[in-house]
PASEZA-950575 format. One record per residue (C-alpha): residue number from 1; x, y, z. Coordinates in steps of 0.2 Angstrom, whole numbers, plus 2048, in hexadecimal, padded with zeros to 3 digits. Example, Ala and Ser with C-alpha at 12.3 -4.5 7.8 and 13.67 -1.06 7.14 Angstrom:
BEGIN
n: 1 | east: 83E | north: 7EA | up: 827;
n: 2 | east: 844 | north: 7FB | up: 824;
//
This chain:
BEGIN
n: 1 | east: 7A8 | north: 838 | up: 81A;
n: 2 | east: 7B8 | north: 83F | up: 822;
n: 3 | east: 7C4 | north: 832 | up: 82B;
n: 4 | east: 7BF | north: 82C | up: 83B;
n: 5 | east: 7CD | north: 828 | up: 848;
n: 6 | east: 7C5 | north: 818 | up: 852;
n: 7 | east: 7D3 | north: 813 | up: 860;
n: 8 | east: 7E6 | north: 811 | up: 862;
n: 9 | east: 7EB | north: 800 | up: 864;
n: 10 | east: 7F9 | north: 7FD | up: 870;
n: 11 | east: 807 | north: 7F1 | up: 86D;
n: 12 | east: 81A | north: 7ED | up: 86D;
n: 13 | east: 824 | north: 7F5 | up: 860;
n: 14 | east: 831 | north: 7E6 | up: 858;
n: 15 | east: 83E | north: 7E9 | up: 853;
n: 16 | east: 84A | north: 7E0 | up: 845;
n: 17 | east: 85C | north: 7DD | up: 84E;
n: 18 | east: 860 | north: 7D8 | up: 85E;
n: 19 | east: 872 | north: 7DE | up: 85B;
n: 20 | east: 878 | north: 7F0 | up: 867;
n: 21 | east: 870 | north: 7FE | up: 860;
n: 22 | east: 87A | north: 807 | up: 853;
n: 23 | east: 872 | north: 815 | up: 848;
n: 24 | east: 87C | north: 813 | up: 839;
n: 25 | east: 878 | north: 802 | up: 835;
n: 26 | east: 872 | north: 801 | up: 823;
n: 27 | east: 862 | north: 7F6 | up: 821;
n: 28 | east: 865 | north: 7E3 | up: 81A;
n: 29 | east: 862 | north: 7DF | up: 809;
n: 30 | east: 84E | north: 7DA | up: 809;
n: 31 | east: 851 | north: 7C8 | up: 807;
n: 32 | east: 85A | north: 7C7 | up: 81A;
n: 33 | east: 84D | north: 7D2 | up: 821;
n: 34 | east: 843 | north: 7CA | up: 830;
n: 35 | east: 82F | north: 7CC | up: 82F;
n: 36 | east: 82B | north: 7DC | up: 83B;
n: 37 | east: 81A | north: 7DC | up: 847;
n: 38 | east: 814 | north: 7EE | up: 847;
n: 39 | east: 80B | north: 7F4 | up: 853;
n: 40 | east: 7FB | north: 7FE | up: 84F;
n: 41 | east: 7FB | north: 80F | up: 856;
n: 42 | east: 7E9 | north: 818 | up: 84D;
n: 43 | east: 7DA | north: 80F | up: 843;
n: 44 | east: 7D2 | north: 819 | up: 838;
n: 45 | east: 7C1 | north: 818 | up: 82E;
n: 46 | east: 7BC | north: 81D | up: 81E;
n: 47 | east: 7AA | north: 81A | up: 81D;
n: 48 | east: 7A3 | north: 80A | up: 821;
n: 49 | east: 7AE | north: 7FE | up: 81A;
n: 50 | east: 7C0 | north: 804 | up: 819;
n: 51 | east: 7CB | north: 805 | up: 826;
n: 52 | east: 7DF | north: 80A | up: 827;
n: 53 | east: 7EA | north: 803 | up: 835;
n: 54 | east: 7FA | north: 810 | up: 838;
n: 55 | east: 807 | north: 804 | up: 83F;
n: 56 | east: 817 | north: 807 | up: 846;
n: 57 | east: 828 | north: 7FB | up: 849;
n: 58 | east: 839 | north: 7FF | up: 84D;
n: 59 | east: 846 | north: 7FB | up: 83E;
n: 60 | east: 859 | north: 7F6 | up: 843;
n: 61 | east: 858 | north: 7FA | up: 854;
n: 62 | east: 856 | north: 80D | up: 84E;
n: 63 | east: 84A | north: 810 | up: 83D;
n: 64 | east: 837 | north: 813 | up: 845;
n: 65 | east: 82E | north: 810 | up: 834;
n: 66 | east: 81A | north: 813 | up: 82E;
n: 67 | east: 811 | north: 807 | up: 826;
n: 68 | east: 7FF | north: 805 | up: 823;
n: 69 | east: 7F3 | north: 7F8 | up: 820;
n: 70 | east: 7E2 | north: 7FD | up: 817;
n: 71 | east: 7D4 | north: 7F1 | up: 81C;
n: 72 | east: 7C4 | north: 7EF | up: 80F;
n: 73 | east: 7B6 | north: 7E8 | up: 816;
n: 74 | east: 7AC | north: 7DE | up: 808;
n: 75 | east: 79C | north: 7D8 | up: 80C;
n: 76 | east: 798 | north: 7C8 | up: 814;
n: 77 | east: 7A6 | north: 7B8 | up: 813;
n: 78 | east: 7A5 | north: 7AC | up: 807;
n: 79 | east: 79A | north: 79C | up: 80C;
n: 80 | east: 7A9 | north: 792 | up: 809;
n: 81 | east: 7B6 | north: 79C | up: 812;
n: 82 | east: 7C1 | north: 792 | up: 81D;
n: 83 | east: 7CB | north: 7A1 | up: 825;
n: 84 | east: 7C0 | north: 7A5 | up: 834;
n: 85 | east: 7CB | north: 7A6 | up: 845;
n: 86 | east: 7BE | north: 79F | up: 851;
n: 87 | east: 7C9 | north: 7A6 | up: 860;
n: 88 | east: 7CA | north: 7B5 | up: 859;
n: 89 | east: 7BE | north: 7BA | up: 84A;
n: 90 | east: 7AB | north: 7C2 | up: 850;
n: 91 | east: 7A6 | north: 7C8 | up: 83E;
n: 92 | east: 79E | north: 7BF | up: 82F;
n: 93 | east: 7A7 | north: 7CC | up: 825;
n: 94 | east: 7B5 | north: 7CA | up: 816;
n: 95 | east: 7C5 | north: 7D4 | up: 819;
n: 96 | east: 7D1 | north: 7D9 | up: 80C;
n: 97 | east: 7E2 | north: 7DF | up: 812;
n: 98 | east: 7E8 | north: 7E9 | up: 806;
n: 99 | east: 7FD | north: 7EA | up: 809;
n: 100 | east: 7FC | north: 7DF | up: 818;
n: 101 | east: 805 | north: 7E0 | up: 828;
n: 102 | east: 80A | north: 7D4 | up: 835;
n: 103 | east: 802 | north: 7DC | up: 845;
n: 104 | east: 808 | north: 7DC | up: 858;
n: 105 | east: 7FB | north: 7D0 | up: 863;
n: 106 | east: 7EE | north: 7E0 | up: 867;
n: 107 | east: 7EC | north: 7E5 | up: 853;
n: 108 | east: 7EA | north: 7D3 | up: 84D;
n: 109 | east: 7DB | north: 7D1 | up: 85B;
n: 110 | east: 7D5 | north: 7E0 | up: 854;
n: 111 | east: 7D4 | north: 7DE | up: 843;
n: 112 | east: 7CD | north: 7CC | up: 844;
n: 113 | east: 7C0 | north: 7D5 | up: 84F;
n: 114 | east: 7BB | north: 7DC | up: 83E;
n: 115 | east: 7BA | north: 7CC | up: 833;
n: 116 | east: 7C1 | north: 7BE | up: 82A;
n: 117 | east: 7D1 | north: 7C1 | up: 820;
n: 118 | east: 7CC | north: 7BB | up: 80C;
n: 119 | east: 7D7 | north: 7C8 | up: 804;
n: 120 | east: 7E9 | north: 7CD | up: 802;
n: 121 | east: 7ED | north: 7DC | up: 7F7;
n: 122 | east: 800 | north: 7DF | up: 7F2;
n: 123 | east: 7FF | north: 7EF | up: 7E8;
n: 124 | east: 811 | north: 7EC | up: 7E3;
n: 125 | east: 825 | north: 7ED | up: 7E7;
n: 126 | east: 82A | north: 7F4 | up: 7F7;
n: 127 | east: 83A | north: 800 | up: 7F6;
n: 128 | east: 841 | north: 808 | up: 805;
n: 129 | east: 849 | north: 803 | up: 816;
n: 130 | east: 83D | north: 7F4 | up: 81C;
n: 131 | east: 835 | north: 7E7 | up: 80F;
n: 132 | east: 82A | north: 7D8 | up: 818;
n: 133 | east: 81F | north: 7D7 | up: 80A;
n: 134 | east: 824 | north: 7C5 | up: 806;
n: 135 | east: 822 | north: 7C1 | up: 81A;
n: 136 | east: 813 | north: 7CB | up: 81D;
n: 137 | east: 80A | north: 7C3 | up: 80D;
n: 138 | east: 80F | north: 7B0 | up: 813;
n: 139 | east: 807 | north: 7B5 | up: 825;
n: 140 | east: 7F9 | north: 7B7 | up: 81F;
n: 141 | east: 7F6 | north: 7A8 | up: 811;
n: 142 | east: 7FD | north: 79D | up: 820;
n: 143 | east: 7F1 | north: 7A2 | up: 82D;
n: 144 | east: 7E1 | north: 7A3 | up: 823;
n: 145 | east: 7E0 | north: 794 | up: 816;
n: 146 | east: 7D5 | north: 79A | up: 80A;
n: 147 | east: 7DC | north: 7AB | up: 807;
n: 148 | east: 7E0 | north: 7B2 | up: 7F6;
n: 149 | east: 7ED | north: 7BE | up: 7F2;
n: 150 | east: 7EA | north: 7C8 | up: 7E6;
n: 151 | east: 7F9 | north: 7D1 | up: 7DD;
n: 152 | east: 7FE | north: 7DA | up: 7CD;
n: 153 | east: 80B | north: 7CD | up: 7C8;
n: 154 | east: 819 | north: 7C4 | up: 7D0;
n: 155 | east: 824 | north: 7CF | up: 7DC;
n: 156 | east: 837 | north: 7CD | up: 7DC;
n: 157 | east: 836 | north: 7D1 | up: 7EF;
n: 158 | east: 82A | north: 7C4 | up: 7F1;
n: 159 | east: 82D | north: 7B7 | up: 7E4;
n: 160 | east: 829 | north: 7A7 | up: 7EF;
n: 161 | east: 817 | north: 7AC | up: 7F5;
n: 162 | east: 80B | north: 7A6 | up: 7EA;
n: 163 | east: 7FD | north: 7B3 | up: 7DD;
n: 164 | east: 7EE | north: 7AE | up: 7DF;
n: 165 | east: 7E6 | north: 7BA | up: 7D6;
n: 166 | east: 7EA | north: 7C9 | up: 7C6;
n: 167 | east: 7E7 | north: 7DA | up: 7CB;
n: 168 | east: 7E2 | north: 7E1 | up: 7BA;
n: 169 | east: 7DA | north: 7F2 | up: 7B2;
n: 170 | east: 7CB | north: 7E7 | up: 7AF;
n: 171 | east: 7C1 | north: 7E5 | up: 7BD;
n: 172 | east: 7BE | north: 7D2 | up: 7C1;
n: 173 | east: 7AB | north: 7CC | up: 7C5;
n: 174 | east: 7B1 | north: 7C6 | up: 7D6;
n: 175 | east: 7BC | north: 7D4 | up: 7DB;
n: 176 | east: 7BF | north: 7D4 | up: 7EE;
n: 177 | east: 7B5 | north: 7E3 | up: 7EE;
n: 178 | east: 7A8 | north: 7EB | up: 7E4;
n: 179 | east: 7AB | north: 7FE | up: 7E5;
n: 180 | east: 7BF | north: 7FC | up: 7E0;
n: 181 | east: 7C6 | north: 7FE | up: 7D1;
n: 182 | east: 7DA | north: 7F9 | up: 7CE;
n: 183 | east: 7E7 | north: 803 | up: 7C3;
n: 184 | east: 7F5 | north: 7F9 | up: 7BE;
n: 185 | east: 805 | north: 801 | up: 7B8;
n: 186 | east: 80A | north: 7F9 | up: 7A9;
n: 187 | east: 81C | north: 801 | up: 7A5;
n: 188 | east: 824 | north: 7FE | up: 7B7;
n: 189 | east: 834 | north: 7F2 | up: 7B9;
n: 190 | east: 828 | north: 7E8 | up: 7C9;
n: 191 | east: 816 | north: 7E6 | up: 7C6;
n: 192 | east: 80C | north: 7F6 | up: 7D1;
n: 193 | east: 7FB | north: 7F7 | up: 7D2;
n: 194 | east: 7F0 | north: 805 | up: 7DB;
n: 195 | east: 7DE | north: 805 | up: 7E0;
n: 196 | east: 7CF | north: 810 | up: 7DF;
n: 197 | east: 7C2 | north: 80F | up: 7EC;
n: 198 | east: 7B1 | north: 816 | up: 7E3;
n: 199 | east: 7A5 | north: 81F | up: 7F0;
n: 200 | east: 796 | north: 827 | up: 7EC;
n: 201 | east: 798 | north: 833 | up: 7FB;
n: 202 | east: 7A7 | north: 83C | up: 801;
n: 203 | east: 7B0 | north: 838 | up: 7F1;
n: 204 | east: 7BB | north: 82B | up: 7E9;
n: 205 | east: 7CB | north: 824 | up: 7F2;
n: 206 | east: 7DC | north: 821 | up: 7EC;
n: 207 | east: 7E6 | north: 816 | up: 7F1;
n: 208 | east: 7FA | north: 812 | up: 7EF;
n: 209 | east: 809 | north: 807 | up: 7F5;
n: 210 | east: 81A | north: 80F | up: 7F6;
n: 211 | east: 819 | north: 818 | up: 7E4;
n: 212 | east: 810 | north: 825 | up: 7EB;
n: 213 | east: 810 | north: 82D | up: 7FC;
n: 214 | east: 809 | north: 838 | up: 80A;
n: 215 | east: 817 | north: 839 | up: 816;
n: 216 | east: 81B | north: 84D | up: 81A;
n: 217 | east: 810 | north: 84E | up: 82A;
n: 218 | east: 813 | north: 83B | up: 830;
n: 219 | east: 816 | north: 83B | up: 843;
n: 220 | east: 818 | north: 828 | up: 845;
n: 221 | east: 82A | north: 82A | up: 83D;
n: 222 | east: 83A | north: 82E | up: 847;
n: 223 | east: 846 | north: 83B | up: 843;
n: 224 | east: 852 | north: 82E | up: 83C;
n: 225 | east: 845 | north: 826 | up: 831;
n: 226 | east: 83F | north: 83A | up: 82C;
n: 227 | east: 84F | north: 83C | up: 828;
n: 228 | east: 853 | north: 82D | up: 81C;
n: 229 | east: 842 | north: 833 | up: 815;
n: 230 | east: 847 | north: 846 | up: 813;
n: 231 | east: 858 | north: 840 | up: 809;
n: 232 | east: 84C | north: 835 | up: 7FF;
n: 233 | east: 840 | north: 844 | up: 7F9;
n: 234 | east: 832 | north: 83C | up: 804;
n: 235 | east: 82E | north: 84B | up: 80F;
n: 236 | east: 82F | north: 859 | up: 7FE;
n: 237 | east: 81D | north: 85C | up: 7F9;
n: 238 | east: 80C | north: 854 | up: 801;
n: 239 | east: 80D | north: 847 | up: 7F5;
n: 240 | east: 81B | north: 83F | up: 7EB;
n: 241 | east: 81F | north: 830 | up: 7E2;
n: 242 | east: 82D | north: 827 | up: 7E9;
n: 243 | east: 83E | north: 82B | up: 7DF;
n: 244 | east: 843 | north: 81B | up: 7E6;
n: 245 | east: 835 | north: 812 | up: 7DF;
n: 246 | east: 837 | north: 81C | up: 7CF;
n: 247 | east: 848 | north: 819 | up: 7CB;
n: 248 | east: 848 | north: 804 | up: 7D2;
n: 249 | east: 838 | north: 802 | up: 7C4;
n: 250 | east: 840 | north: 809 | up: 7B3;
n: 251 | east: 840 | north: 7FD | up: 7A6;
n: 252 | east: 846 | north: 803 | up: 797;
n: 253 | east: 83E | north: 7F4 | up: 78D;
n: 254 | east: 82D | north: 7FB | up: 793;
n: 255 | east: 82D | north: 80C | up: 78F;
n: 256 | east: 83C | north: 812 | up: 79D;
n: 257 | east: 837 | north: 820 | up: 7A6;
n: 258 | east: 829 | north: 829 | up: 79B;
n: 259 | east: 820 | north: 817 | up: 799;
n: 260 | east: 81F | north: 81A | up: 7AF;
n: 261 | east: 819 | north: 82C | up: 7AD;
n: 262 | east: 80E | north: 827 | up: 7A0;
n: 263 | east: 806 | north: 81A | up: 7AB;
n: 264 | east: 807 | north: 825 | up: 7B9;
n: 265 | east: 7FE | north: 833 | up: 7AF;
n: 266 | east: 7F0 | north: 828 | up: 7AB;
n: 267 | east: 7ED | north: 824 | up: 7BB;
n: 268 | east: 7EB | north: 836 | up: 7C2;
n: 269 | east: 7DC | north: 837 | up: 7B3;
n: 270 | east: 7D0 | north: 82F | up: 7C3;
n: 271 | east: 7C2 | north: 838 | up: 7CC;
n: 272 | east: 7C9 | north: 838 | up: 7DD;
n: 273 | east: 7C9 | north: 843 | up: 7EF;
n: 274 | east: 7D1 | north: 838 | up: 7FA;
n: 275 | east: 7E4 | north: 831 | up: 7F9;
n: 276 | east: 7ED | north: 826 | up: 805;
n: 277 | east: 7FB | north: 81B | up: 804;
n: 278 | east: 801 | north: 80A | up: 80D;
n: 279 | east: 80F | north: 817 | up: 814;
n: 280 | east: 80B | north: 827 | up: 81A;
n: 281 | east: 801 | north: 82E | up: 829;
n: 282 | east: 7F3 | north: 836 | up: 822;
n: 283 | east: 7E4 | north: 835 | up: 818;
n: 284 | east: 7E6 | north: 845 | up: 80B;
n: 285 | east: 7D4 | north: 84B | up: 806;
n: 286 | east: 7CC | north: 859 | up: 7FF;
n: 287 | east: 7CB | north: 864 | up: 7F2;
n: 288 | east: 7DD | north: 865 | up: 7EE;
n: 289 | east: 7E1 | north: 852 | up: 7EE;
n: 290 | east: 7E0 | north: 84D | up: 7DD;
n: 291 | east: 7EB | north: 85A | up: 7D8;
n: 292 | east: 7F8 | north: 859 | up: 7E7;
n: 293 | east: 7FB | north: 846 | up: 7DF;
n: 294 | east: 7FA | north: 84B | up: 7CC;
n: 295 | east: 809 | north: 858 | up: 7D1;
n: 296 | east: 812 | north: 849 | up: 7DA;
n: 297 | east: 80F | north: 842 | up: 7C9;
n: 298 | east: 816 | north: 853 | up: 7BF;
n: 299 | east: 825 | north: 855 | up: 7CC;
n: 300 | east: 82C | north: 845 | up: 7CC;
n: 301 | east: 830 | north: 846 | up: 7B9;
n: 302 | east: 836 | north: 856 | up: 7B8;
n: 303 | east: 843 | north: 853 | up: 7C4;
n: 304 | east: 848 | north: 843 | up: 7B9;
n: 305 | east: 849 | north: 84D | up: 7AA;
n: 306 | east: 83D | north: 845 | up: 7A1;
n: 307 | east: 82F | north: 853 | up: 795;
n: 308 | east: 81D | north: 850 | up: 799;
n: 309 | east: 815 | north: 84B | up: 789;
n: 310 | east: 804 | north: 849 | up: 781;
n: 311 | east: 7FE | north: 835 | up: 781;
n: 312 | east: 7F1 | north: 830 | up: 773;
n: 313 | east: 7E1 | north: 828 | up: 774;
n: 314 | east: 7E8 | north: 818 | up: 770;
n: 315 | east: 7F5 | north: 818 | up: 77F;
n: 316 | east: 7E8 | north: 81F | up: 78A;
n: 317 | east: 7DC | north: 810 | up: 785;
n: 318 | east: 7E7 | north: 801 | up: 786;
n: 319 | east: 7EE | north: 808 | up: 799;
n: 320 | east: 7DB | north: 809 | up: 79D;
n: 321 | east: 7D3 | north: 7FB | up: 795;
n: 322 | east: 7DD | north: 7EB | up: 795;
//
């Protein structure tokens, strides 16, 4: 089923600094960073039970940045769940928020609209201008008691939020939802995790943090931010893998960077027609999507030197099934 846009939803953009505008300001180091409240400017549907919030906030006074949340509706709430906003909530259904975002007034009314908040997904490290993750994440397990985070291991950007949960290759009994599947890359510096939605109509979804993005035709962004973005190799190709994620996640006692691309590469292996990323405007789909990400995955290693190679079963094996 193609994306559906449902509505705009208006609100304040907010902004990090109170101090007179000035352009060249460099960003602060992530741990002085004030928590952003986006505003949501599109909701988009995939299917039934998935929906991506495109939110926009304004970044020291002069950086109008992207960021998306992706919604998974799972199924009814849990008997036990104490997370239900009475003022607020008119669903029985479980959320899971997958990157969460702190949202203006009018974005949070309509999210709660859609459900109760279980589920919080942090795929992995944020590397860029803005990084709230350890905010946005605290939000959330402050305001609904009983939510779990689930995440692929503890985040140097976040180190004081709590995990409740792995996010492993193995899929879990309880997963937060029963058509996704998790890849976890295994040779990266910070623990990163992506996801694949399984659909048996209009074909699979995948989905990304900031290792891999979709952000040549994003029109929420301002010509500063596209800017930042066209110096950081961001806007080069319809998909890309962050060389800023790329080169902050080597770890040479992991493999360095072949251990990434190896990961990477297995990833890439999955059946899917859809990509979209916590950062980026679109949803990419079609025919030519999986290949648009495996020559992100190509690219990206050519252009740090490093000889695409031949894994064996074994390596192939112990990435998939751990």
């Amino acid at each position: 089923m193609a994306a559906r846009q449902l509505r705009g939803v208006g609100g304040k953009l907010s902004s990090t600094s109170s101090n007179k505008r000035n352009s060249c300001k460099q960003p602060q180091p992530p741990e002085q960073q004030e928590p952003l409240r986006f505003a949501t400017k599109a909701i988009k549907s995939i299917g039934d039970d998935c929906l991506i919030f495109h939110c926009v906030a304004i970044f020291q006074d002069s950086y109008k940045i992207n960021r998306n949340m992706i919604v998974l509706k799972c199924g009814p709430t849990s008997k036990s769940s104490c997370n239900k906003d009475p003022e607020n909530s008119t669903s029985s259904t479980s959320l899971t928020l997958i990157d969460p975002l702190i949202l203006s007034g009018a974005g949070e009314k309509t999210l709660l609209k859609q459900g109760v908040v279980e589920n919080i997904v942090r795929l992995g490290s944020t590397v860029g201008m803005y990084d709230g993750s350890q905010s946005e994440d605290q939000y959330y397990l402050d305001k609904f008691k009983a939510c779990q985070r689930w995440a692929p291991g503890r985040l140097a950007s976040c180190p004081k939020v709590r995990v409740d949960r792995i996010l492993k290759n193995k899929r879990p009994d309880d997963f937060f939802h029963k058509d996704c599947r998790c890849f976890v890359l295994r040779s990266t510096k910070e623990p990163e995790a992506l996801l694949l939605l399984q659909r048996a109509h209009g074909g699979n979804i995948l989905i990304a943090g900031h290792c891999v993005q979709h952000q040549i035709d994003n029109p929420y962004c301002n010509p500063p931010s596209l800017a930042r973005m066209r110096m950081a190799g961001l806007l080069k190709a319809p998909v890309v893998v962050s060389k800023a994620w790329l080169n902050a996640n080597v770890d040479p006692e992991k493999g360095g960077m072949e251990g990434i691309q190896s990961s990477l590469e297995t990833m890439t292996r999955a059946k899917f027609t859809r990509f979209l990323s916590t950062s980026g405007n679109t949803i990419l789909k079609g025919e030519h999507t999986k290949q648009a990400v495996v020559d992100a995955v190509q690219k990206a290693f050519v252009m740090n030197n490093t000889k695409p190679r031949q894994r064996t079963s074994h390596q192939v094996a112990q990435t998939t099934h751990d």
